[in-house]
C-alpha positions, -999 to 999 in steps of 0.1 A, spaced: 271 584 -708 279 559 -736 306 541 -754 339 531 -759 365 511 -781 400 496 -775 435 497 -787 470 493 -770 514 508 -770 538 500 -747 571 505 -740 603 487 -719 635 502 -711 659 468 -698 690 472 -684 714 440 -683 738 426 -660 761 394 -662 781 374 -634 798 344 -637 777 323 -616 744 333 -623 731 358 -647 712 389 -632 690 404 -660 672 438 -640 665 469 -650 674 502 -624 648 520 -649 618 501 -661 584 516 -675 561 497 -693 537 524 -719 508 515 -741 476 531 -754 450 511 -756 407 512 -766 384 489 -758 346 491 -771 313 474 -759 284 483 -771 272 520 -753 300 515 -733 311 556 -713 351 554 -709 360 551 -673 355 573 -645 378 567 -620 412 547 -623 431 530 -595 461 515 -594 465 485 -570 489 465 -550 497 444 -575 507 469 -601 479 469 -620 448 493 -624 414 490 -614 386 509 -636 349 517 -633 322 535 -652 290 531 -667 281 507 -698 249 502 -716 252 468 -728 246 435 -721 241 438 -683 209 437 -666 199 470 -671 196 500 -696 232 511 -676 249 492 -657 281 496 -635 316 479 -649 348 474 -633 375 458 -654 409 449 -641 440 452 -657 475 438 -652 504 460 -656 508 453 -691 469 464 -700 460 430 -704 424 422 -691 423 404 -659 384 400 -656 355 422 -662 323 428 -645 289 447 -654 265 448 -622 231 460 -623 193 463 -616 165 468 -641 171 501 -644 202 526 -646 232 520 -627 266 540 -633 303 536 -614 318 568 -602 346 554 -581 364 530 -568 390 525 -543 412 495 -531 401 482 -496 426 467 -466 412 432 -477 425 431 -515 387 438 -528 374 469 -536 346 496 -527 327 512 -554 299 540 -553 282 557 -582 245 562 -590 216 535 -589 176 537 -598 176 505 -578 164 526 -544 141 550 -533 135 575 -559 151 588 -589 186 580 -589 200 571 -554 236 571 -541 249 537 -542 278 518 -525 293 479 -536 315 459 -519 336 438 -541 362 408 -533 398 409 -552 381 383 -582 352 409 -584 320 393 -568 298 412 -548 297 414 -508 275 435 -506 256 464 -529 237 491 -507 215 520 -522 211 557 -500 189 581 -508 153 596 -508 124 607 -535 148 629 -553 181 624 -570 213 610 -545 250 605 -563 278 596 -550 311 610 -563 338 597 -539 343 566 -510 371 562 -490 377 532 -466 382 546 -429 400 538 -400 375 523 -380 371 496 -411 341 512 -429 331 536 -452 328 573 -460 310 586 -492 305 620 -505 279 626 -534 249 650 -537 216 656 -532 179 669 -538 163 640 -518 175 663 -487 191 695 -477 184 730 -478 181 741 -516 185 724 -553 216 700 -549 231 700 -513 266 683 -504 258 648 -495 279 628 -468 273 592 -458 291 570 -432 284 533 -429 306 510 -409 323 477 -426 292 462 -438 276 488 -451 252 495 -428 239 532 -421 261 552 -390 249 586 -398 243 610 -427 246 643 -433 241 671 -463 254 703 -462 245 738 -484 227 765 -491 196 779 -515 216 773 -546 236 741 -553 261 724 -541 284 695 -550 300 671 -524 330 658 -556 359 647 -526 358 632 -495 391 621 -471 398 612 -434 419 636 -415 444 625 -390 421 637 -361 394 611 -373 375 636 -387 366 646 -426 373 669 -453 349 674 -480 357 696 -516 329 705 -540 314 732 -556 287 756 -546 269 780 -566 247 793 -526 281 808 -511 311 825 -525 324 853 -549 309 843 -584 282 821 -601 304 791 -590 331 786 -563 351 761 -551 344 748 -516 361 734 -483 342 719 -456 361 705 -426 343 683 -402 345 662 -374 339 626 -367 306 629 -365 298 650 -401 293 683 -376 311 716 -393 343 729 -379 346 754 -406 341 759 -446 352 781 -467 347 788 -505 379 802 -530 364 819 -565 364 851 -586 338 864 -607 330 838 -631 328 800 -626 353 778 -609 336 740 -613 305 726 -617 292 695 -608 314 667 -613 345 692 -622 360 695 -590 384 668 -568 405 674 -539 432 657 -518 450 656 -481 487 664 -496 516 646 -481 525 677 -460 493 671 -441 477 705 -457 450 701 -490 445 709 -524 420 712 -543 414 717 -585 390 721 -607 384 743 -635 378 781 -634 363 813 -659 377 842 -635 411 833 -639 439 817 -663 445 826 -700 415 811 -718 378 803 -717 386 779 -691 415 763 -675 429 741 -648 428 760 -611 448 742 -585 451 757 -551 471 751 -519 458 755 -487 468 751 -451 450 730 -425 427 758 -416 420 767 -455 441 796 -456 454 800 -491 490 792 -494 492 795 -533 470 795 -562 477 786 -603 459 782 -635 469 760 -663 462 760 -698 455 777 -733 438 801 -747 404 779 -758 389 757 -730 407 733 -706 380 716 -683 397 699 -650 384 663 -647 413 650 -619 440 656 -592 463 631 -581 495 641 -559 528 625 -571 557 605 -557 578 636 -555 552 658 -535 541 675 -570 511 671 -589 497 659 -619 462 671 -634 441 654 -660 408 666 -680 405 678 -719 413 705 -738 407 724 -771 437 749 -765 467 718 -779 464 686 -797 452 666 -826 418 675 -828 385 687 -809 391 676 -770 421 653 -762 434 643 -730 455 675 -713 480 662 -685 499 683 -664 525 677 -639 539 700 -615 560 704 -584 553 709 -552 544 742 -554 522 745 -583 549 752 -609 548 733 -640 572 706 -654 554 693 -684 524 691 -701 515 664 -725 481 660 -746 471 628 -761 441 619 -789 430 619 -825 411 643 -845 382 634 -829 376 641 -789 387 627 -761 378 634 -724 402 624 -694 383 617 -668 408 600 -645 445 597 -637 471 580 -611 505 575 -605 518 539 -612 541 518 -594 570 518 -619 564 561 -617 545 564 -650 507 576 -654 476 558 -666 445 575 -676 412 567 -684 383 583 -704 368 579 -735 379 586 -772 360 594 -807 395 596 -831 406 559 -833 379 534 -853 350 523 -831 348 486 -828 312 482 -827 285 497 -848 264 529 -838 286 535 -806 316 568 -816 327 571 -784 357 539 -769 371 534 -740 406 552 -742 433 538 -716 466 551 -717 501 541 -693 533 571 -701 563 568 -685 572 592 -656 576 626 -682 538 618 -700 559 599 -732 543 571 -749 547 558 -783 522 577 -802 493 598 -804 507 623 -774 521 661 -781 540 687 -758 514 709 -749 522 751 -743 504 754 -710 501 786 -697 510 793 -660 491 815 -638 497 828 -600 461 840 -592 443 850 -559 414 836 -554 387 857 -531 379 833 -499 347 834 -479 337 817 -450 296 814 -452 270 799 -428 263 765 -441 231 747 -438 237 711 -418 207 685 -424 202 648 -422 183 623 -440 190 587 -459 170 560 -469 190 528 -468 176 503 -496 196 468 -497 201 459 -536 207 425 -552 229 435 -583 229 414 -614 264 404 -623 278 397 -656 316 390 -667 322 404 -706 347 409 -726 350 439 -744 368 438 -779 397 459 -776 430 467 -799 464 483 -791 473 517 -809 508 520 -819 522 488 -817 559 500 -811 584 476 -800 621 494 -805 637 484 -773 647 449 -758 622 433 -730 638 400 -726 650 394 -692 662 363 -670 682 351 -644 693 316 -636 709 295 -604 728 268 -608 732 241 -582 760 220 -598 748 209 -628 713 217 -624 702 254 -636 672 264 -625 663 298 -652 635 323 -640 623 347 -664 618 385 -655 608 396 -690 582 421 -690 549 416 -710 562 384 -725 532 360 -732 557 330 -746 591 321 -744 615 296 -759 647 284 -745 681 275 -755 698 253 -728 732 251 -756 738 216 -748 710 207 -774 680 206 -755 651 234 -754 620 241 -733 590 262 -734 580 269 -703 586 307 -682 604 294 -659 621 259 -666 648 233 -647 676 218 -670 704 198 -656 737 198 -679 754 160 -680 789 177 -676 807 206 -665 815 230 -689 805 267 -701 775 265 -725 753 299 -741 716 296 -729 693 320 -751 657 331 -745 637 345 -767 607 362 -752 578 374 -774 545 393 -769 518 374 -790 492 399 -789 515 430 -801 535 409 -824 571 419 -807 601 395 -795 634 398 -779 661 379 -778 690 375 -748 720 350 -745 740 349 -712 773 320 -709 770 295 -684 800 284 -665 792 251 -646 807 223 -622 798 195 -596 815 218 -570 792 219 -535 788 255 -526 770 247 -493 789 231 -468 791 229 -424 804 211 -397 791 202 -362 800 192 -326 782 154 -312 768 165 -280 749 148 -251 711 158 -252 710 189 -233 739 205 -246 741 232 -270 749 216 -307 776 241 -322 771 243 -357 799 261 -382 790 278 -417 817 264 -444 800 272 -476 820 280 -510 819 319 -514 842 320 -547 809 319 -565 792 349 -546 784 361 -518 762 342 -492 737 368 -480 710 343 -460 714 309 -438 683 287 -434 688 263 -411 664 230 -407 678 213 -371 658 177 -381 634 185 -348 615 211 -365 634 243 -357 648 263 -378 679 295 -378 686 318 -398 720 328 -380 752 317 -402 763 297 -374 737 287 -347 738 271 -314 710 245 -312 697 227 -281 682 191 -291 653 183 -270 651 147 -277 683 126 -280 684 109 -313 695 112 -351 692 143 -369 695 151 -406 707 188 -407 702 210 -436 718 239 -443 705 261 -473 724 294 -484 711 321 -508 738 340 -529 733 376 -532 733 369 -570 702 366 -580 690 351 -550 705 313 -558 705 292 -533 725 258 -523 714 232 -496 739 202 -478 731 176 -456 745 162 -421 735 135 -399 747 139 -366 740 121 -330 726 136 -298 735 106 -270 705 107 -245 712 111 -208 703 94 -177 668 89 -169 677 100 -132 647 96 -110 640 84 -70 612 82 -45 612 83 -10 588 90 19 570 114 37 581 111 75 583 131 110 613 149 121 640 123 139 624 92 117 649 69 89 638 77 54 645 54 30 652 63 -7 651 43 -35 674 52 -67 649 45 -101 670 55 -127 673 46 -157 692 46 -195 683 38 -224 716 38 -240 753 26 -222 749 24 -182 749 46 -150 782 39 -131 778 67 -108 756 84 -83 758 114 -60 732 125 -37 724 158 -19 698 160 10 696 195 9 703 195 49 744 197 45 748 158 39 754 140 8 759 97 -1 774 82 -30 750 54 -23 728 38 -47 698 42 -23 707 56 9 688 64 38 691 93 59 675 113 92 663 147 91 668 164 123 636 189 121 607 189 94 608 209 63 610 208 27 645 197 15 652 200 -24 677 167 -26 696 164 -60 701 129 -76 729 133 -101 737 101 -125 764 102 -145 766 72 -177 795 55 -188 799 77 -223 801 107 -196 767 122 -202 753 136 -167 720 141 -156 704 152 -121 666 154 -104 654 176 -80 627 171 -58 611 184 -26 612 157 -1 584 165 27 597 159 64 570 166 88 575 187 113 569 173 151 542 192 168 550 216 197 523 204 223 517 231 248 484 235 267 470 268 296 445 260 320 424 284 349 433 276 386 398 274 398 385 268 434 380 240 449 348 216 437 350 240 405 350 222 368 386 232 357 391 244 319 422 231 296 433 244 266 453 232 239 477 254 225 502 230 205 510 243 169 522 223 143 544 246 115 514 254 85 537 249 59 524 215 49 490 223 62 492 194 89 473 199 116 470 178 154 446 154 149 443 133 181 446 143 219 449 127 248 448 141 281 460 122 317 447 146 343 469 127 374 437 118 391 433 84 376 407 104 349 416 107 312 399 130 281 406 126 243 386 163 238 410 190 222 399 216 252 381 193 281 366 201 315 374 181 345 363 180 379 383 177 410 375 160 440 401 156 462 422 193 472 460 186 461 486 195 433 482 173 402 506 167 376 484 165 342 500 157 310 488 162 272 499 139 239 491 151 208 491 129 172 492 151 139 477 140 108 511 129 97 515 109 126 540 130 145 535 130 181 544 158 208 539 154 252 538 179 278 537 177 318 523 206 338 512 212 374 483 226 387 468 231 419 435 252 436 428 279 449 412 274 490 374 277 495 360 305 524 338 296 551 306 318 555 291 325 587 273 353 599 249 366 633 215 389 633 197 411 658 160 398 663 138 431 657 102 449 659 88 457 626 95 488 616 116 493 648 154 498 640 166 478 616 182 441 617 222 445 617 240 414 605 274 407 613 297 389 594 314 359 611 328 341 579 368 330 580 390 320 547 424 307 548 451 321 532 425 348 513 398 364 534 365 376 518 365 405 496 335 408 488 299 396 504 265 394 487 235 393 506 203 380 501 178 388 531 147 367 519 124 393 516 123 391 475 145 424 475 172 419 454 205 411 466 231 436 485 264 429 470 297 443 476 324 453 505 299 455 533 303 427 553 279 444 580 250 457 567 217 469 584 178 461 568 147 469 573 123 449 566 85 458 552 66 428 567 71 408 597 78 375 600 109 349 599 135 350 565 159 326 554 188 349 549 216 338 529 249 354 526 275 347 497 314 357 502 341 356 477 377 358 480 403 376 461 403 345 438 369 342 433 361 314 455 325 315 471 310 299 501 271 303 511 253 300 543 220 305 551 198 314 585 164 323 601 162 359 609 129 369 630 111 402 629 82 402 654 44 416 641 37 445 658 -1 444 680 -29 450 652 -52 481 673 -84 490 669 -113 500 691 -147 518 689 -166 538 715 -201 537 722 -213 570 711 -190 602 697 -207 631 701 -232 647 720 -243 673 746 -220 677 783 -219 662 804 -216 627 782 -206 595 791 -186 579 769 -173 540 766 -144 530 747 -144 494 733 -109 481 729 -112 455 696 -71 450 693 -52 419 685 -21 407 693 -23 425 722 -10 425 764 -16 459 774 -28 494 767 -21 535 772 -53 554 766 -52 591 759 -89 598 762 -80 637 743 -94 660 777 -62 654 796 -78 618 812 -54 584 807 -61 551 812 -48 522 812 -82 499 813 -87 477 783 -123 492 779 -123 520 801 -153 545 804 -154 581 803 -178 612 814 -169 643 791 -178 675 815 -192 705 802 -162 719 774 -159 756 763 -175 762 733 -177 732 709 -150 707 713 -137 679 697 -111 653 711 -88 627 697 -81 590 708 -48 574 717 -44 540 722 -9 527 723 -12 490 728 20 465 737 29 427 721 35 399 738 66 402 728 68 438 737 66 454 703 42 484 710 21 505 680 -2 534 682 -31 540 666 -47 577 670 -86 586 660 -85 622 654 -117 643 663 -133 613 671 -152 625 700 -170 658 697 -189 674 731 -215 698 726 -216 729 751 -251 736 765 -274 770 765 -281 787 795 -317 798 795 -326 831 819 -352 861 812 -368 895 833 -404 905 836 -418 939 835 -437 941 856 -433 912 881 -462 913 893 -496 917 869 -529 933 878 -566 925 864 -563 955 853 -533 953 835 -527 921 830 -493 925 804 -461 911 813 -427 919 792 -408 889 791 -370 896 780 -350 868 771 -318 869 794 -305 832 782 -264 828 778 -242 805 771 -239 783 736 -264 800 717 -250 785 683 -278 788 657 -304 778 650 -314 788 686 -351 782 697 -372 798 721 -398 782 741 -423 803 764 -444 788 784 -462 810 806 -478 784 828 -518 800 824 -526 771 800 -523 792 771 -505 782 738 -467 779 740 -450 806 727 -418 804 703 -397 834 702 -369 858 717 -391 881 735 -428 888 738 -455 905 757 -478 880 776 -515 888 788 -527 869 813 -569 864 818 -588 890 839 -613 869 850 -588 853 873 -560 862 899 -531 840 908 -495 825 906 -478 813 877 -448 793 869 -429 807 838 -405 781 819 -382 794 794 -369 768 770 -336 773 754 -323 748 727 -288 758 702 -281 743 669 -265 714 685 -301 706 703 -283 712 735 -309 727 763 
């Protein structure tokens, strides 16, 4: 990308207008046209061309010069007139190019392009510039590979969108290439978007959603080698849907192809194209809906090639188109323009050029409805050595005219149908964020103006006159010096000078405007008709301070008419009414000024008025804060400071009122009263106060107490209130409690000693000091008298019964609690005559507590005896054995008089130690012993052994012989044992036959006495049971 030169045309078309009081010099139709080159050294015509808020243009592209690099960016600015405002080269070591650039919400600019400042190759880069072109800010994105960027808007949110493309990332060669960054540049998210081919991300807007819509080029998707491409996204770069429109050739290529959100809300989107139109290649503009449906289609050009560099959509919802062509014009390329209407048709088509070529690269609507358009140009003599190629800037009016080099050109229309497709997209992310410190530079390229044409009148200017003084402003357009005529002698040089005229009279004031660098002048002479005649004028009404000032409009209209007031009130407010109200807030002297603007040509007039606001009375009082029923005094402070108060009127806010200078006066309950002072001044200006006036309210002193009983502490409470408005509260009490005994405690105790009615009264002080009494009665309630009687018992006999005795006088017990000293807890309720028993003997201190109705108590205790019962015990002297068995019973008692013995066989005795033969029982037998022995005091217990004494029955031992009598001969005897009785085992057997042989143990047995011998022997059988009982 390399060079350009510099050469300039314009045109003005002036209309003219006179009035007697001022002259009006306007034009309803006014375009200013010029061609124009300008050359540095390698310097690429411009790539993108805005116009701005100021009616100029704003231009970048790529220069290889005297920046800081091989390439460098540049951005010039123009005025409207193509005269050079500043311009800027900015730059690394290495390459840097501008792509685009937009005017940002601040008055600066945004600019992105293509930097080898970054990561790898060539990186996308984005630069923030201020209105006089210094860098904010200069940001590189990228990766290893290759990163452009084609197109930036500013978004809503205050940052940035950029769409380029991309081999650093994505899914094949080139990929669409989509960065967002908020307002300082900083990376918010990145995406890239294609296929295995390539793809070209030329366009990028914001939707009215918040979201994106991006217009390229792919060669992955569509119907031919290259189609043209939609993507719509959301805010956050994800793919809502794409679609690609094409035939079977070509329709753009990399930077070919730009795109735009129409005014109807739907897009469009151009380029060139091979499938369609009547040549090699031509424009392709198509129409789409929100949704990329195809709402028409249309080629424009010749029959050689046209190649699309532009879109731009016009005032009138049409369109105009910019890029090159072969197919019309002077030479090899010159710039092709087409317009057409909304729907695609054509209106006109315009080439401009040489016989060399020249490339269009960008174009834009102006403000005055022309065109300008940038590129670069071969035709027109280069202005620096080795470099063909110049800048080539060119403004036309609305229909493409300017003064020279331009031709009609026969574009060919087309309707086509382009084939749509809607592919699968590949969606990636990736950026390296690089932060670059650009070298700036300011230059000045040289630069000369083609067809220097100046055929129609430029000259304009207006004039106001104030009386004699005419102030003249030019309006000529493109004039660089001027030279005035007053026609009273005197002249001036100045744009926009100030003569005053010594007296009345009509005088011709001439101007002649010229443009220095173009060689043109024009020449206008407009009569003057002056006099000393004031045009503005008012009146006013003299007011006290506080009233409304009324002021009246009386301004001269014979010399136009008066389309705007301005007010200044001399207290730093303003009006812009034609006849205000004002209300002073200070009493003093004003200067009023009154300034009117004519509708011609905005002249304007200014009188003076000094008028008087007369202060009021400085009305204030003071008074005091007192209770309810209590004088306060007020005391009247006001004040004048001009004349004297001769009259006073006061309201108390209670239904009275005084004409006193200070009165006094008695409010009959507390509250806040709002009283009014009003003070009227001898030149009649009133004024009044109003303040709250605090009256206490007395305190309502009320008190409760609890009738108690007799000798109980009695409780008072205070329950006096004081109103909460003024948050006063009782603060001191006294109570008198009739009894010669006093408390200051807010809820005291007192103690009664003597049984009457009292009268007790409370006084209570508030924190204000307002003080409240009450009297009330009180009285007692009458104390029962306990008493009660007991039955003197046997332990564990039937129990003790109590019986109440206890009076009361009037109320009579209700309830009765008793307490019967045995450690048990207490019996308590409506029984006044309860039974106990108690577990031990002894003597308890009983104590019984009744209660009336009231709750009054009494207590009385007494000594209730239960006797011990006798403490029995006794042993005998043996307890068991065999009958008969004597047995004697040892009586080892206490607390004992006399005694009941049940010896168990039927025998009783009343002995203390009686004795006892057991006779022989019936089998073995056992017996138990009762003793039952009586108190002293006649309490009687029992104590039983059982089975204490056990009797043992005894054997009886009898036996037979066989024979009785033994011989010598036969000296055997059979003893059979016979025995009876209690043979409980083990029994034993003793024979003893009396012969002096051995003893014999067994039941029976055969004996043998000695046969040496004869006689008589005793035989003794001896019997003895288990109990050893013989």
């Amino acid at each position: 990308m390399k060079g350009i030169g510099n050469l300039v045309f314009w045109k003005i078309h002036v209309l003219f207008l006179i009035s007697t009081f001022s002259f009006f010099a306007d034009s309803s139709f006014s375009q200013i046209t010029f061609q124009q080159t300008f050359q540095a050294p390698y310097m690429n015509g411009g790539t993108y061309v805005e116009v701005t808020s100021d009616g100029g243009f704003i231009v970048t592209g790529q220069h290889q010069s005297s920046g800081a690099g091989s390439c460098d960016i540049y951005v010039f600015k123009r005025d409207a007139c193509g005269s050079t405002v500043w311009f800027n080269t900015y730059g690394g070591g290495n390459e840097d190019g501008g792509m685009c650039i937009r005017e940002t919400s601040d008055g600066g600019f945004i600019v992105t392009g293509l930097s080898q400042q970054g990561s790898g190759g060539y990186d996308m880069c984005l630069m923030k510039l201020d209105i006089n072109g210094n860098v904010s800010w200069f940001q590189d994105f990228g990766g290893p590979g290759d990163d452009r960027g084609i197109q930036v808007q500013e978004t809503a949110d205050g940052g940035y969108i950029v769409s380029g493309h991309t081999t650093s990332f994505g899914a094949g060669g080139w990929d669409a290439y989509l960065i967002k960054t908020d307002i300082a540049g900083n990376l918010q998210w990145s995406k890239t978007y294609g296929g295995g081919g390539n793809d070209y991300g030329n366009y990028v807007e914001q939707t009215a959603d918040g979201g994106y819509i991006i217009m390229g080029t792919t060669s992955s998707f569509g119907s031919g080698s290259w189609d043209l491409w939609m993507i719509r996204i959301n805010s956050q770069g994800n793919v809502i849907w794409n679609k690609t429109f094409g035939g079977g050739g070509a329709e753009g290529e990399s930077w070919h192809t730009k795109g735009l959100i129409t005014s109807d809300g739907n897009y469009a989107i151009a380029s060139y194209t091979t499938s369609f139109g009547a040549g090699s290649n031509d424009f392709l503009l198509i129409k789409t809906d929100t949704s990329g449906n195809v709402l028409w289609s249309r080629t424009y050009g010749g029959v050689a090639d046209d190649n699309f560099r532009f879109l731009s959509e016009t005032s009138d919802q049409g369109f105009i188109l910019t890029g090159y062509s072969t197919s019309f014009g002077f030479g090899g390329n010159d710039y092709y323009l087409v317009k057409t209407n909304s729907m695609g048709d054509i209106e006109w088509s315009r080439v401009y050029g040489g016989a060399g070529a020249e490339k269009a690269m960008g174009v834009q609507q102006a403000d005055d409805g022309g065109y300008v358009l940038c590129g670069n140009s071969s035709s027109f003599a280069p202005l620096g050595p080795g470099d063909p190629y110049d800048a080539y800037f060119v403004k036309t009016d609305s229909l493409g005219i300017v003064g020279c080099n331009v031709d009609t050109a026969a574009t060919i229309m087309d309707t086509v149908m382009p084939s749509v497709t809607s592919p699968s997209i590949i969606e990636l992310s990736g950026a390296t964020v690089v932060n670059v410190t650009a070298v700036v530079l300011s230059y000045t390229p040289l630069s000369q103006g083609l067809c220097l044409d100046c055929d129609v009148s430029f000259a304009k200017f207006n004039y106001c006159d104030n009386g004699l003084t005419v102030s003249f402003i030019d309006s000529s357009l493109c004039a660089t010096s001027w030279n005035w005529d007053f026609g009273d002698g005197f002249t001036d040089t100045i744009a926009n000078p100030v003569h005053t005229y010594s007296v009345p009279g009509t005088y011709s004031a001439q101007l002649v405007a010229e443009n220095v660098s173009y060689g043109c002048d024009d020449t206008l002479i407009i009569p003057l008709t002056l006099d000393t005649a004031q045009v503005a004028k008012f009146s006013s009404t003299t007011v006290c301070i506080n009233d409304s000032t009324y002021f009246t409009d009386l301004s001269d209209t014979t010399k136009g008419n008066i389309i705007a007031w301005w007010w200044d009130f001399g207290d730093g407010n303003t009006s812009v009414l034609q006849n205000p109200v004002h209300l002073y807030g200070m009493p003093g002297t004003y200067s009023v000024k009154l300034a009117i603007t004519l509708e011609q040509n905005n002249c304007t007039d200014t009188a003076f008025r000094t008028i008087i606001v007369t202060p009021l009375p400085l009305v204030e009082f003071s008074s005091y804060i007192v209770c309810a029923k209590i004088v306060n005094q007020f005391t009247n402070n006001s004040t004048i400071n001009y004349g004297t108060i001769n009259s006073w009127y006061w309201d108390f806010g209670d239904g009275f009122s005084s004409t006193a200078i200070s009165p006094a006066h008695v409010y009959d309950t507390g509250g806040t009263y709002l009283v009014t002072l009003i003070a009227t001044s001898d030149n009649g200006c009133v004024d009044s106060i109003s303040n709250n006036v605090i009256i206490n309210f007395l305190p309502t002193p009320n008190f409760d107490f609890d009738t108690v009983c007799f000798l109980d502490t009695m409780p008072f409470y205070d329950l006096s209130m004081v109103p909460s408005v003024f948050y006063d509260s009782v603060s001191t009490w006294l109570w008198d409690f009739g009894d010669g005994f006093s408390s200051t405690d807010q809820n005291p105790n007192h103690y009664y000693k003597t049984q009457t009615n009292f009268n007790v009264t409370l006084s209570i002080v508030t924190d204000s000091g307002c003080l409240g009494t009450i009297t009330k009665p009180i009285g007692f309630f009458n104390l029962p008298t306990a008493e009660f009687s007991s039955t003197r018992v046997c332990l564990n006999e039937p129990p003790t019964v109590f019986t109440d005795l206890s009076i009361g006088t009037p109320d009579a017990p209700v309830n009765w609690e008793w307490n019967f000293g045995d450690g048990s807890l207490p019996l308590s309720g409506q029984n006044p005559n309860p039974s106990y028993v108690y577990g031990n003997d002894g003597l308890y201190n009983v104590e019984l507590i009744v209660t009336t109705i009231n709750g009054c108590k009494d207590t009385v205790y007494d000594i209730v005896q239960v006797d011990s019962l006798p403490i029995i015990d006794f042993m005998a002297d043996t307890l068991s054995g065999c009958a008969p068995l004597e047995v004697t019973f040892t009586n080892n008692s206490s607390n004992d008089d006399s005694y009941q013995w049940d010896l168990g066989d039927g025998t009783n005795s009343t002995l203390e130690n009686p004795v006892h033969l057991y006779t022989e029982p019936v089998g073995n037998t056992t017996y138990d012993i009762q003793l039952i022995v009586a108190s002293p005091d006649g309490c009687v217990d029992t104590a039983t052994y059982l089975n204490y004494i056990n009797i043992w029955p005894n054997p009886i031992a009898d036996f037979t012989m066989n024979p009785e009598k033994a011989t010598i001969l036969f000296p055997y005897i059979t003893f059979e044992n016979k025995s009876i009785g209690d043979l409980t085992p083990p029994v034993t057997y003793t024979w003893n036959f009396g012969d002096e042989s051995p003893e014999f143990i067994g039941l029976d047995t055969l004996h043998a006495y000695s046969n040496t011998d004869t006689g008589t022997y005793t035989i003794r059988l001896i019997v003895e049971n288990g109990y050893q009982c013989r």
